[in-house]
C-alpha positions as a Markdown table, in Angstrom:
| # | Residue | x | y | z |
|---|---|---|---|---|
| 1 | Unk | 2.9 | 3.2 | -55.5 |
| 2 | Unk | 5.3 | 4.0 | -52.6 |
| 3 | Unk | 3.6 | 7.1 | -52.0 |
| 4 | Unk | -0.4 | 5.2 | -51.6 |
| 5 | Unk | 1.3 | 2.6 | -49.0 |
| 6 | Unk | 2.6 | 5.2 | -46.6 |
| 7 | Unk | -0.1 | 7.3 | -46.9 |
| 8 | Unk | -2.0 | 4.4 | -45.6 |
| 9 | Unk | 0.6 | 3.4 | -42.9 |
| 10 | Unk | 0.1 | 7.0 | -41.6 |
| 11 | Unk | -3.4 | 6.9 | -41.4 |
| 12 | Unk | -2.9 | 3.5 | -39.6 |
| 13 | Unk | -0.8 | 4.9 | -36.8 |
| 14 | Unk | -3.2 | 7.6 | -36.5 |
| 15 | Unk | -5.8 | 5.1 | -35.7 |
| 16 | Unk | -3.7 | 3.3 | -33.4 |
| 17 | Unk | -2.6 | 6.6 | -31.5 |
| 18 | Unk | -6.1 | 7.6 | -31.1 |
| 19 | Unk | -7.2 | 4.4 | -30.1 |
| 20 | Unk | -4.7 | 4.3 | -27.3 |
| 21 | Unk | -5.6 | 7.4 | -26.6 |
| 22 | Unk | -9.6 | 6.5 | -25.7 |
| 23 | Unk | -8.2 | 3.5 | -23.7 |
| 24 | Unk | -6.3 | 5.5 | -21.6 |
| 25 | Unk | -8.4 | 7.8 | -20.7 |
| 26 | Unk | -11.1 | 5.5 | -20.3 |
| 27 | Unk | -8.8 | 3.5 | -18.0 |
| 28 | Unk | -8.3 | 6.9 | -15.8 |
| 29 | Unk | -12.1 | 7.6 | -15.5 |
| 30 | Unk | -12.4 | 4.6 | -14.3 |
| 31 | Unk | -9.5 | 5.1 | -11.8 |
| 32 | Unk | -11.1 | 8.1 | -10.9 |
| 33 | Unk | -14.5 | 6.8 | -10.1 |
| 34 | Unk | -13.0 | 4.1 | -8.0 |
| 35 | Unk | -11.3 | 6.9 | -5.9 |
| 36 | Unk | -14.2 | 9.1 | -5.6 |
| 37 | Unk | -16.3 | 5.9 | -4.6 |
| 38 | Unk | -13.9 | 4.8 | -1.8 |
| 39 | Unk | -13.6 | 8.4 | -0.3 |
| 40 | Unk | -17.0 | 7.8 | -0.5 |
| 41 | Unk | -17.3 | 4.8 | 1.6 |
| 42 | Unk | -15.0 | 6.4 | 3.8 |
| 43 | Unk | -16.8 | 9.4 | 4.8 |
| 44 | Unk | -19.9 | 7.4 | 5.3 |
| 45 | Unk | -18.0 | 5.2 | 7.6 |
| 46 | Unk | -16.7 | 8.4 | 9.8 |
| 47 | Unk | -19.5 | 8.3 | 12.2 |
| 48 | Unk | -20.4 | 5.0 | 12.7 |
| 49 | Unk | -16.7 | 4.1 | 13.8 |
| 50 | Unk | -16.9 | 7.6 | 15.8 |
| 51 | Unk | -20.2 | 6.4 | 17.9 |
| 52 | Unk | -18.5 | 3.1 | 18.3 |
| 53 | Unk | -15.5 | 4.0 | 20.2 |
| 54 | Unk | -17.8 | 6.5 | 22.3 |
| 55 | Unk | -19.7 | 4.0 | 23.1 |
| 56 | Unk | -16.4 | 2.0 | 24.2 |
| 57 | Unk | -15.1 | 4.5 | 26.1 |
| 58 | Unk | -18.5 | 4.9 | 28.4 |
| 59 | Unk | -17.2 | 1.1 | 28.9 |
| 60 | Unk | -14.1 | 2.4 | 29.9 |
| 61 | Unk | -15.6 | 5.1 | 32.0 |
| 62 | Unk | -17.4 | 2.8 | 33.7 |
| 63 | Unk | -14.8 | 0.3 | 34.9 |
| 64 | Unk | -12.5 | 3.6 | 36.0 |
| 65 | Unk | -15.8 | 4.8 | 38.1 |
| 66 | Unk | -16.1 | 1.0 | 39.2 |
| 67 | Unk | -12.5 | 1.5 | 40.8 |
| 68 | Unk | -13.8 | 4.5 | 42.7 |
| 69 | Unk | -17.1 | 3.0 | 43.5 |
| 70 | Unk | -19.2 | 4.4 | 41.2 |
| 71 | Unk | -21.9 | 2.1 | 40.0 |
| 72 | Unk | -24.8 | 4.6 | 39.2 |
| 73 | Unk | -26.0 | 5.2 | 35.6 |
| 74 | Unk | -24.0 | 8.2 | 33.8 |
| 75 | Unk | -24.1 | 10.3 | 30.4 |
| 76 | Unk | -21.3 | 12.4 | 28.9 |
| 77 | Unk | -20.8 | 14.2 | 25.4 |
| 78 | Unk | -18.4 | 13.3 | 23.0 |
| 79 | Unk | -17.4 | 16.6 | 20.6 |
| 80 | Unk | -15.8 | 16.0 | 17.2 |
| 81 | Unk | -12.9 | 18.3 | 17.3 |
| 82 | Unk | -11.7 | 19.7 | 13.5 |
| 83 | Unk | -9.2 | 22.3 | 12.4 |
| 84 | Unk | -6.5 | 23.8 | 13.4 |
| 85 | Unk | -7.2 | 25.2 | 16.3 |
| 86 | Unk | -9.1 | 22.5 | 17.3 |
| 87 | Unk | -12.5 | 23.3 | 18.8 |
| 88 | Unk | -15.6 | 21.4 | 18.5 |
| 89 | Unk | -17.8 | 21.2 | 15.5 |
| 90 | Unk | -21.5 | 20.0 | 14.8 |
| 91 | Unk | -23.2 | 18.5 | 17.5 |
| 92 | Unk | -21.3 | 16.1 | 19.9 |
| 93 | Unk | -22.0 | 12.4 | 20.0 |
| 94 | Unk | -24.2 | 11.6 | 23.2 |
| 95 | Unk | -23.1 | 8.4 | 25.3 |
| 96 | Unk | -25.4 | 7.0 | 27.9 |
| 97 | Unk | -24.2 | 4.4 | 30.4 |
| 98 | Unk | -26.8 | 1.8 | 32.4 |
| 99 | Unk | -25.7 | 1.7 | 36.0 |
| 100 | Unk | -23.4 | -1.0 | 36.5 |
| 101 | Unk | -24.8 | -4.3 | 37.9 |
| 102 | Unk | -23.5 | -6.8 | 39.7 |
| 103 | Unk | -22.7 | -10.4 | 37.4 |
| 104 | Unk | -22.9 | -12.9 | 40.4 |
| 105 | Unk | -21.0 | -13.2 | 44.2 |
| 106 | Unk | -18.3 | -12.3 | 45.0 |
| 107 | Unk | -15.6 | -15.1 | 44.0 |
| 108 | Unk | -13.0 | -15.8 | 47.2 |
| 109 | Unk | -9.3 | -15.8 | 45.5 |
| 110 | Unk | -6.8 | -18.5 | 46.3 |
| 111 | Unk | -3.6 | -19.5 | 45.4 |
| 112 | Unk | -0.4 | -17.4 | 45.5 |
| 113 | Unk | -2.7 | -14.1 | 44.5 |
| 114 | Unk | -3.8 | -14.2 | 48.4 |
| 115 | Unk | -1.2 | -11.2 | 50.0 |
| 116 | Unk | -0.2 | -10.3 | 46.9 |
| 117 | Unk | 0.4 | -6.2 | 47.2 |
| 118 | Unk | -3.5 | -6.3 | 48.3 |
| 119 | Unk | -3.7 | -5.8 | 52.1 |
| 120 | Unk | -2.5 | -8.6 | 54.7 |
| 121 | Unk | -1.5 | -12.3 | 54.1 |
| 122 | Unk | -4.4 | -13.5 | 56.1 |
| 123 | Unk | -7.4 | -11.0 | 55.0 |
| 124 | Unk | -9.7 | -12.8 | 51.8 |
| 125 | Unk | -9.3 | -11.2 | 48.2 |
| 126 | Unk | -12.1 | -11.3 | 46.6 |
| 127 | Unk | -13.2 | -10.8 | 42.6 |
| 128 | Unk | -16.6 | -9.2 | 41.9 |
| 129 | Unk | -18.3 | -9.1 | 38.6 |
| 130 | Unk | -20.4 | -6.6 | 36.7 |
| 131 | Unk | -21.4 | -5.9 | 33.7 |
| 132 | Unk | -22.9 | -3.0 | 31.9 |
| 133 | Unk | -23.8 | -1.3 | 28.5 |
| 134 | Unk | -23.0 | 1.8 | 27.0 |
| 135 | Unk | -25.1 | 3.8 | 23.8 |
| 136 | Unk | -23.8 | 6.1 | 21.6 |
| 137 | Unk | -25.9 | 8.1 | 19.5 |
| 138 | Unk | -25.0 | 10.9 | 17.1 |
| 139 | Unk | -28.1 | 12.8 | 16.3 |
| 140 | Unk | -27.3 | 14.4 | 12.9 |
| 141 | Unk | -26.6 | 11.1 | 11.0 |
| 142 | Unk | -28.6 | 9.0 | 13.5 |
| 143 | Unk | -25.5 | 6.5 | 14.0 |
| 144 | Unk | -25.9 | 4.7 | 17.4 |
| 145 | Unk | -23.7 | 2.5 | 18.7 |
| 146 | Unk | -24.4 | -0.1 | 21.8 |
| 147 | Unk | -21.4 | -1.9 | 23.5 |
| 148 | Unk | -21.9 | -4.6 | 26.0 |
| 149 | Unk | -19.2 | -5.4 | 28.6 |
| 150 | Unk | -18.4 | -7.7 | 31.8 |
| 151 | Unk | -15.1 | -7.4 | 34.0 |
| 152 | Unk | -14.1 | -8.3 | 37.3 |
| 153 | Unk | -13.3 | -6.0 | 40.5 |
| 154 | Unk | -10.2 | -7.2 | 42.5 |
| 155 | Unk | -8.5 | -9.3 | 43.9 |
| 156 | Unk | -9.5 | -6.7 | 46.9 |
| 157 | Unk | -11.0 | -7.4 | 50.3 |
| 158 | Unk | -14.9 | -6.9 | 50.5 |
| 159 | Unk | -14.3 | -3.7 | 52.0 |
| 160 | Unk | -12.6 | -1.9 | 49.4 |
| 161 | Unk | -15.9 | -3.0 | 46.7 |
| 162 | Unk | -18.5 | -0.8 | 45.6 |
| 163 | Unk | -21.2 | 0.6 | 47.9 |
């Protein structure tokens, strides 16, 4: 008689074993998929994010070009640079900027910002405003990017503006 019940309570933790056995490993697929899927989602993600900050930095282009009085249209290539030695691969991101236009007059500034490190205490400071937009595109996964932006010009005598 003692020999039929553990016979069976072997068999029993067999089953048990092999039982946790399938859910762990069904637990690490699943953990595995998840992973492969969020890699996933990253990589598709790469380019859009890419073409969205080259797009930003036209913007930034343009308000550095603003400084120097630069308000025509302008286009510039972003490369993707990989590896260890760090040279371009694939074909480089293509960032157009419209020509910058102006948002409205010139605003007079008043206050204590009149004299302030900008020319003499009794010249007028003056803030301009443009705006302008900036396209990315990247032509082997089509991602395009558009960023709009507005800033101000100044304080700085009408002199010192853009052309």
């Amino acid at each position: 008689m003692k020999n039929s019940r553990r016979s069976a309570e072997r068999g029993a933790a067999l089953l048990v074993a092999l039982a946790l056995i399938v859910i762990v490993t069904f637990l690490g697929f699943g953990l595995l998929s998840r992973s492969f899927l969020s890699s996933r989602i990253a990589g598709l993600e790469r380019w859009p994010t890419k073409t969205f900050y080259a797009a930003d930095s036209g913007i930034s282009a343009a308000r550095a070009r603003l400084r120097l009085g630069r308000t025509d249209a302008f286009d510039f290539p972003v490369g993707d640079f990989r590896g260890k030695k760090a040279r371009p691969t694939g074909r480089p991101i293509e960032v157009q900027v419209s020509p910058l236009v102006s948002a409205g007059p010139p605003h007079p500034v008043t206050g204590n910002q009149v004299g302030g490190g900008q020319g003499s205490g009794c010249q007028a400071l003056y803030l301009s405003y443009y705006r302008t937009t900036a396209e990315a595109q990247h032509p082997t996964t089509r991602s395009r990017r558009v960023v709009s932006a507005a800033f101000s010009l100044g304080p700085a005598p009408l002199s010192l503006g853009p052309k």
